[in-house]
N, C-alpha and C positions, 0 to 999 in steps of 0.2 A: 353443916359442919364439914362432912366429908369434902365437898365440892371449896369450901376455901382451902382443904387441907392440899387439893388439888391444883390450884391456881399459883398457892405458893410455893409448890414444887418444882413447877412451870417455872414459875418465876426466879427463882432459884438455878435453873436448871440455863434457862436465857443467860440470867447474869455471868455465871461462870462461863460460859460459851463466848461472852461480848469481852471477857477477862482476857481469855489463850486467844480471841484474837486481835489485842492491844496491845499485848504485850510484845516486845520489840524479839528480831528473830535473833537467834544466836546462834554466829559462824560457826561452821563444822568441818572443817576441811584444809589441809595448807601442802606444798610440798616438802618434801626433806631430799635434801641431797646427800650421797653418802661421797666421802672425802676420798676414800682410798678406789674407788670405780667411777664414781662421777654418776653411776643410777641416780636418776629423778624413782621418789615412791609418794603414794599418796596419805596424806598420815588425817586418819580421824580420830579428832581431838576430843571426842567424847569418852577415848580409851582412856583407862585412867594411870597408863604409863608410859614410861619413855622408849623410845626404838632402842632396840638392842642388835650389835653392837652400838657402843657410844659414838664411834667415828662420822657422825652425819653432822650437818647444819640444818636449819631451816630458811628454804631456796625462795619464801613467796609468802604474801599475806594470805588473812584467810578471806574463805570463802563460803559460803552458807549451803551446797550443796557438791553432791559426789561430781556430777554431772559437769559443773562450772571448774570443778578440781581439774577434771580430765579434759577441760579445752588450755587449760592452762600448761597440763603439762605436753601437749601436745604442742603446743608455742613452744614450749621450752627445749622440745625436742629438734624440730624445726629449727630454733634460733641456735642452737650447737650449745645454750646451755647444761642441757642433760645428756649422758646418753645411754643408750639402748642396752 
């Protein structure tokens, strides 16, 4: 008994593991620009509020990681869209 109680724990423990990683990733990252300086910032999207002041756009799609945010805004800086 103990020994099935075991396998299905296992088993159990497999399926959810084969679940988080099927499941499709969810972007995390985009830039904002702010209106009134022209700074490029990196905004993660898992905050669950809006940049303050209101004066920004959103300068860029997202992206699933910090890493891919910051080659981005470095384009962006480079191409005279943001600046410093």
């Amino acid at each position: 008994m103990r020994r099935r109680i075991s396998m299905l724990c296992a088993a159990a423990g497999l399926a959810a593991a084969a679940f988080v990683a099927a499941s499709p990733a969810q972007a995390g990252y985009h830039l904002i620009r702010w209106q009134d300086s022209g700074f490029c910032q990196i905004w993660d999207e898992s905050i669950p509020t809006t940049p303050w002041p209101a004066g920004y756009h959103r300068a860029s799609a997202s992206v699933p990681t910090f890493v891919d945010a910051l080659m981005m805004k470095d384009s962006a800086l480079k191409a005279g869209h943001c600046s410093w």
